[in-house]
MARTOR-233656 format. One line per 4 residues: number of its first residue (from 1); their letters; for each residue x, y, z of C-alpha. Coordinates in steps of 0.1 Angstrom, whole numbers, plus 5000, padded with zeros to 4 digits. Layout:
BEGIN
NUM = a = X/Y/Z; ...
***
This chain:
BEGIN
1 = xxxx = 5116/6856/2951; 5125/6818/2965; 5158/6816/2984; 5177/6788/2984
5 = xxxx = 5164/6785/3023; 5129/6785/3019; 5127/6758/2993; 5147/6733/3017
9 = xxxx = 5117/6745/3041; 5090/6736/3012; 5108/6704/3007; 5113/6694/3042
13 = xxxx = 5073/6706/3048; 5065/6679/3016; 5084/6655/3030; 5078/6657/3065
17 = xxxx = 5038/6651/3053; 5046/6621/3032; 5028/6585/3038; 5043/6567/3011
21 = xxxx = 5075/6546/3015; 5109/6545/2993; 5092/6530/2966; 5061/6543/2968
25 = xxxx = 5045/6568/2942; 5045/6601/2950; 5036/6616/2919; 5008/6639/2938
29 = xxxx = 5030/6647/2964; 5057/6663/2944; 5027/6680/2926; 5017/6697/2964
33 = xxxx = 5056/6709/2967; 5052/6721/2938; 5017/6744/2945; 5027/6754/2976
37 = xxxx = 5057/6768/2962; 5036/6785/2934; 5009/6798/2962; 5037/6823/2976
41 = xxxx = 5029/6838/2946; 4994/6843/2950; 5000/6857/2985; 5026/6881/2970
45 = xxxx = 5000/6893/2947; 4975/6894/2977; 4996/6916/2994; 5003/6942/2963
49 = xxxx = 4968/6942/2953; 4961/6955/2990; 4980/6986/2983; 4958/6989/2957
53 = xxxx = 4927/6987/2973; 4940/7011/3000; 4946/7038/2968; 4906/7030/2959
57 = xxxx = 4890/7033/2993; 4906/7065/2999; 4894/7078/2960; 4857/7062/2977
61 = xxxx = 4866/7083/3008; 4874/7116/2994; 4841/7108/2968; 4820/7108/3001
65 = xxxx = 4834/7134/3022; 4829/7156/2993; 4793/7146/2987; 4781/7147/3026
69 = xxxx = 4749/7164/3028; 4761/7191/3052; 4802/7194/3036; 4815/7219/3050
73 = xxxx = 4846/7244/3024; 4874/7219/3039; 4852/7188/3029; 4843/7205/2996
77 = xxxx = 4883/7203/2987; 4897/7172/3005; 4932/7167/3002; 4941/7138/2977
81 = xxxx = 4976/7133/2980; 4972/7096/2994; 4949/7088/2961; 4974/7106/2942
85 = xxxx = 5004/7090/2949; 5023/7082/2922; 5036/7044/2933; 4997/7037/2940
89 = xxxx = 4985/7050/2905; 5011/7031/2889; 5001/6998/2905; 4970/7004/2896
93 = xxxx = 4976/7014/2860; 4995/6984/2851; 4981/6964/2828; 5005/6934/2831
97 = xxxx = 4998/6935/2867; 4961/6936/2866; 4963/6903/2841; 4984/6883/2869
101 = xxxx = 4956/6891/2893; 4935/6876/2867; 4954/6850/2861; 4961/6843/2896
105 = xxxx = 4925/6847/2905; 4931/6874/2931; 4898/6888/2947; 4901/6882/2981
109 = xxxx = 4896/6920/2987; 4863/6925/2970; 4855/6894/2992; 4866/6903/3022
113 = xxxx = 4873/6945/3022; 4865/6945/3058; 4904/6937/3059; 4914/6971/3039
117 = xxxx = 4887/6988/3062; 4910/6977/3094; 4943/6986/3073; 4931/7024/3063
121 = xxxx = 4914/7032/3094; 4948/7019/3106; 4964/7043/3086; 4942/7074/3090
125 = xxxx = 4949/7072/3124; 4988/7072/3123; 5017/7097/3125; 5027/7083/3093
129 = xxxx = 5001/7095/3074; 4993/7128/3093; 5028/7139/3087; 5028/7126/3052
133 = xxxx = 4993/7149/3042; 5004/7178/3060; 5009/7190/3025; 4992/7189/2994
137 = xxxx = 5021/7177/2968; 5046/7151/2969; 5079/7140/2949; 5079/7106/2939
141 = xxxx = 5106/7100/2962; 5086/7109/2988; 5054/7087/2979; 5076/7055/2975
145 = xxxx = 5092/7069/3011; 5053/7070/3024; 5047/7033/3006; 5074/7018/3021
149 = xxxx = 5072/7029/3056; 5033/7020/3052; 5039/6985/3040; 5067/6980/3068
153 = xxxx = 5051/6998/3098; 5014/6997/3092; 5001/6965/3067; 5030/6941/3076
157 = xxxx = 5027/6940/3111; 4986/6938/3110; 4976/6913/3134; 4941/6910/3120
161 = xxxx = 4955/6911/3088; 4986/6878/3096; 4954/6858/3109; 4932/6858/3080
165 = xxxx = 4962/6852/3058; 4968/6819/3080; 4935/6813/3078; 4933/6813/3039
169 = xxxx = 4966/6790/3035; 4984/6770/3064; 5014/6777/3045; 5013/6816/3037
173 = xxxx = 5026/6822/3078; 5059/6805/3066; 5061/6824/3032; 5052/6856/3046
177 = xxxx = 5082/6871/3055; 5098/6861/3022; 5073/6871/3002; 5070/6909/3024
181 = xxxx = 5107/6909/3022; 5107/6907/2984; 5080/6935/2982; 5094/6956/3001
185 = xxxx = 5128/6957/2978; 5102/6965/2947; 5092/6993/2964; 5123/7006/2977
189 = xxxx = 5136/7004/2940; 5109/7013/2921; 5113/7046/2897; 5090/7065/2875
193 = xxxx = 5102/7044/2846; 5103/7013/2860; 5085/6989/2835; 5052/6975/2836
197 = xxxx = 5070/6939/2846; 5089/6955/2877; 5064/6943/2903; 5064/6905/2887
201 = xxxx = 5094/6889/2897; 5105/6853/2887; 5091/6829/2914; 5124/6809/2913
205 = xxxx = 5155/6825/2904; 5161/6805/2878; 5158/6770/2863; 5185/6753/2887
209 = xxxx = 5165/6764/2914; 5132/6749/2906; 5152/6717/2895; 5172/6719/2923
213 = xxxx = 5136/6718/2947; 5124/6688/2925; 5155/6667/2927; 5165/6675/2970
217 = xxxx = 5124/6662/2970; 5130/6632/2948; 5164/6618/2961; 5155/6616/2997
221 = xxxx = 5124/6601/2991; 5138/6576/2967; 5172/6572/2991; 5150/6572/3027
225 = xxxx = 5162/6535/3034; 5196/6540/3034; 5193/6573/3048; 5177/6560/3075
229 = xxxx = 5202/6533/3080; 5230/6561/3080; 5211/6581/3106; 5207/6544/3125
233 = xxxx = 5243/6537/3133; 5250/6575/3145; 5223/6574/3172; 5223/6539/3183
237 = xxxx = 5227/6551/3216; 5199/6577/3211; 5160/6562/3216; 5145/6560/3181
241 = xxxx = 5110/6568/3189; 5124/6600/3210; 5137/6618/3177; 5118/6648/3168
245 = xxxx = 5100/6634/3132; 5109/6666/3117; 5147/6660/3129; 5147/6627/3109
249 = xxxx = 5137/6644/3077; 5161/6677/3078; 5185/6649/3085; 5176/6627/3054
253 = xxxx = 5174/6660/3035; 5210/6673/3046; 5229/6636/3040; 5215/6633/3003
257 = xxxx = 5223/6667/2999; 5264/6662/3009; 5262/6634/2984; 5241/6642/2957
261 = xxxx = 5248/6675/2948; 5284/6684/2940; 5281/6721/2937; 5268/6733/2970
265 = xxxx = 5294/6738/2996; 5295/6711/3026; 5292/6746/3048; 5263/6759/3032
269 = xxxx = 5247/6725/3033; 5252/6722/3075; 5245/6762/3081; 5214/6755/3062
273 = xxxx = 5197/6728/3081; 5207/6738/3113; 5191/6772/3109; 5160/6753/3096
277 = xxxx = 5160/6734/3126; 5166/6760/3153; 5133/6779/3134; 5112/6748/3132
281 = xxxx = 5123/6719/3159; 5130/6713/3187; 5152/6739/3211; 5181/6711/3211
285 = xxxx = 5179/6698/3177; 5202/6718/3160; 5229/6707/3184; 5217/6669/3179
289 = xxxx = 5213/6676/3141; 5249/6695/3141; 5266/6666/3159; 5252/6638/3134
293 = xxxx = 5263/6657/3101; 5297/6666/3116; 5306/6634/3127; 5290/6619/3091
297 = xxxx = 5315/6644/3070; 5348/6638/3089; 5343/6604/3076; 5332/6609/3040
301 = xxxx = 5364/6631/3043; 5383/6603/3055; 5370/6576/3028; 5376/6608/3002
305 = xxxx = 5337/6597/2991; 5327/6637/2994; 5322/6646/2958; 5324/6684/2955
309 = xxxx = 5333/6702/2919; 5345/6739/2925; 5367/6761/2951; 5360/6763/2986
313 = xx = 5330/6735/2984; 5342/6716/3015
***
């Protein structure tokens, strides 16, 4: 689910929040990067779970319209194809997926299920779904069609919906386009025999990635001095106090990156932290930030100090 990206943002977040010096302990600190990476997954789960709770109001929906004192013959036979979808039933039928709720303690929507009230009237009232019950049986094709496009055009873009998830996590606005992003590829791909463990990706990618968010974390915080010092003598004529904060750390972050770790490209490195900048700095600082690092690798280049393993690293 994590990109490579969006850990450099969780990093950069951590660090940018630090009150500790070089040789401070920041034992707790590395503990927060390390929850707020893990609370993407509870908003992932937040977000499937809605789907599910959309499949259960409509079963309460049809329940109701079906038991109205004065049902009329068309109330009497209701048209279930929304609670019968086949992606819907299957999200709700999965037991491994049910015990990460659990685990994750996910119940914001018995909580707070005025939320999937705004979302289905939301969707009661669309195209979407009007053109989608115009018939009483669906392919699964067509269901994971209907899921997708719901999730994309309808839950997704909720504003109601984007403010109570910023209201429940400061970080979840950040993660929410990577974690939508990763659900929305589930339910693209998902088939009929898809297994019970489709919809529970791996948080990290794998193990050099959750190292690789411990030690970027670690090494600038234990290098910040002589980080600092390198950023120092390439803005001397530059007025310290005028440098965006956050420009400081993306700096720190990209220079111990270059020298600490040999297998990511010099290119990747700079394109990284620029694009991080431009998303969460200052209009300028990616130019400011571009012109530091550029000027820094011409010269580890120069003293032959750059020490990248592999093809095409520099």
């Amino acid at each position: 689910m994590l990109n490579r990206r969006h850990i450099r943002i969780k990093v950069m977040q951590t660090i940018y929040a630090y009150k500790g010096g070089e040789g401070g302990d920041f034992i707790d600190d590395q503990k927060f990067l390390l929850r707020s990476i893990d609370n993407m997954y509870n908003l992932y789960l937040l977000q499937l779970s809605l789907l599910i709770k959309l499949q259960e109001r409509s079963e309460d929906y049809v329940f109701k319209t079906q038991n109205k004192l004065l049902a009329t013959t068309a109330d009497k036979d209701p048209n279930k194809k929304f609670s019968n979808n086949e992606v819907l039933v299957g999200l709700k039928n999965n037991i491994r997926l049910q015990d990460a709720f659990d685990n994750y303690r996910v119940t914001n929507w018995e909580l707070d299920s005025e939320y999937v009230d705004v979302i289905f009237k939301s969707m009661l009232t669309s195209d979407l779904y009007t053109n989608y019950m115009e018939t009483r049986t669906s392919t699964f094709a067509e269901d994971k069609n209907f899921i997708v496009d719901l999730f994309k055009d309808i839950i997704a873009p909720n504003d109601k919906l984007y403010d109570y998830l910023e209201d429940q996590s400061l970080t979840w606005t950040d993660d929410l386009p990577v974690v939508n992003t990763t659900l929305l590829k589930l339910l693209r791909k998902v088939k009929p025999s898809s297994a019970e463990a489709f919809f529970l990706p791996k948080l990290f990618k794998d193990e050099d990635d959750r190292s690789y968010a411990l030690e970027i974390f670690k090494k600038t915080i234990l290098k910040q001095n002589s980080l600092n010092e390198t950023i120092a003598l390439k803005t001397k004529n530059w007025d310290v106090e005028r440098i965006a904060r956050i420009d400081t750390v993306l700096l720190q972050m990209a220079i111990c990156e270059l020298n600490n770790f040999p297998s990511i490209p010099v290119k990747v490195t700079i394109n990284e932290y620029l694009e991080i900048a431009k998303e969460y700095s200052t209009p300028k600082s990616s130019v400011f930030i571009n012109g530091i690092l550029d000027k820094l690798v011409k010269e580890y280049e120069e003293a032959e100090t750059l020490n990248k393993v592999g093809r095409g690293l520099m």
